[in-house]
Steps between C-alpha positions, in 0.01 A plus 500: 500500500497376129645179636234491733216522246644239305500300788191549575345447149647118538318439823145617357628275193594198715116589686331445236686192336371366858170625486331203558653406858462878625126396404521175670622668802235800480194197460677347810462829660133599420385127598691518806333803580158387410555175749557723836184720396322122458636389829435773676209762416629771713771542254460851546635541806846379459527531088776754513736253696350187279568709174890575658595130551410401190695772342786391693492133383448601176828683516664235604344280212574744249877500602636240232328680209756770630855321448465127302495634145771722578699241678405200255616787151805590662404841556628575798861389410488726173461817752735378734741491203410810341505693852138663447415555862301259624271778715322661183440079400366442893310815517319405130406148675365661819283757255393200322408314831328780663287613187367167479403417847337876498272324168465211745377696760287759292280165400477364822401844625231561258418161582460528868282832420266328327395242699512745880397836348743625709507838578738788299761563808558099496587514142695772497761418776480151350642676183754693699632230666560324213650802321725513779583133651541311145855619434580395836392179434626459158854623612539197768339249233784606283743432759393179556474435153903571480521345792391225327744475226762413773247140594289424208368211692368647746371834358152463596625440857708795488186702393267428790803547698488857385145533603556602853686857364192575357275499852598859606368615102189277590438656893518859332288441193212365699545742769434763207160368409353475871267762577685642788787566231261808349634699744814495443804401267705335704482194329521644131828618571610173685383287210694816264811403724479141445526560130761768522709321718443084310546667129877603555637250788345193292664674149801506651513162694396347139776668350777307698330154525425494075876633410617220815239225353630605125884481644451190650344273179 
């Protein structure tokens, strides 16, 4: 666990040494945002799903912020040597993902409140399905992001490539903010699933492609 903190300290460190393009991307994401609502005044009726897809290209966006300086410092070849396990340094970099997308989407929420007065159930299952769909989507943007490592010329590519793992998170967290959904949980714990299931398999696939990338250069 103490390995894990330290690990984790970096990333916030490395976040903030890269401040500036986390607020180029969240400037991106407020005026993309505020150019649906222009083009189409009924943005209250499908907000929830616009407010999703731009999460999920912002993931994908944010994914070089996760791995370059790391890659670039040698990092990555100083654990491999020293045999810290490359989970705890994974898991810090999915924590780091998925607590900045959730700042992402707390701002585009309060901005999508503003301007619909939408009503307190919207908001609220809006907040839990970001609670619970952002670390599924920050797992696979992780993946890709080691993925990546493997074809550094054509990361990007390999990111949107991801993008169709992240539909099923996408189906369930909209299906959680329609209002037949009040009724019942079925797609809380679907979206909960999603997460449960994404967090460990993508850890672990991330695992063997960095040590087979690191083995390989």
């Amino acid at each position: 666990m103490r390995t894990f903190l330290i690990l984790f300290s970096k990333e916030w460190h490395h976040l903030w040494c890269q401040k500036s393009t986390f607020f180029s991307l969240l400037s991106f994401s407020m005026l993309t945002l505020l150019l649906f609502v222009i083009a189409n005044g009924q943005g209250a009726t499908f907000g929830p799903a616009m407010l999703w897809v731009i999460l999920l290209f912002a993931a994908t966006m944010m994914v070089p912020l996760l791995f370059d300086d790391d890659f670039k410092d040698g990092t990555l070849e100083q654990l491999y040597t020293a045999n810290i396990p490359f989970e705890w340094m994974l898991l810090a970099k999915i924590c780091r993902h998925s607590l900045s997308m959730l700042v992402l989407a707390m701002v585009l929420l309060v901005m999508y409140m503003v301007m619909f007065h939408v009503k307190q159930w919207v908001a609220l299952r809006l907040l839990a399905s970001f609670l619970l769909g952002i670390p599924s989507i920050s797992a696979l943007s992780t993946f890709s992001g080691v993925f990546g490592l493997a074809a550094a010329s054509n990361r990007f590519v390999l990111s949107i490539l991801v993008l169709p793992l992240m539909i099923p998170t996408l189906i369930f967290a909209c299906a959680v903010i329609t209002p037949v959904s009040l009724n019942t949980a079925t797609p809380i714990w679907l979206l909960m699933a999603c997460s449960l299931f994404s967090v460990p398999v993508s850890l672990l696939a991330s695992v063997f492609v960095v040590k087979a990338a690191l083995r390989d250069s």
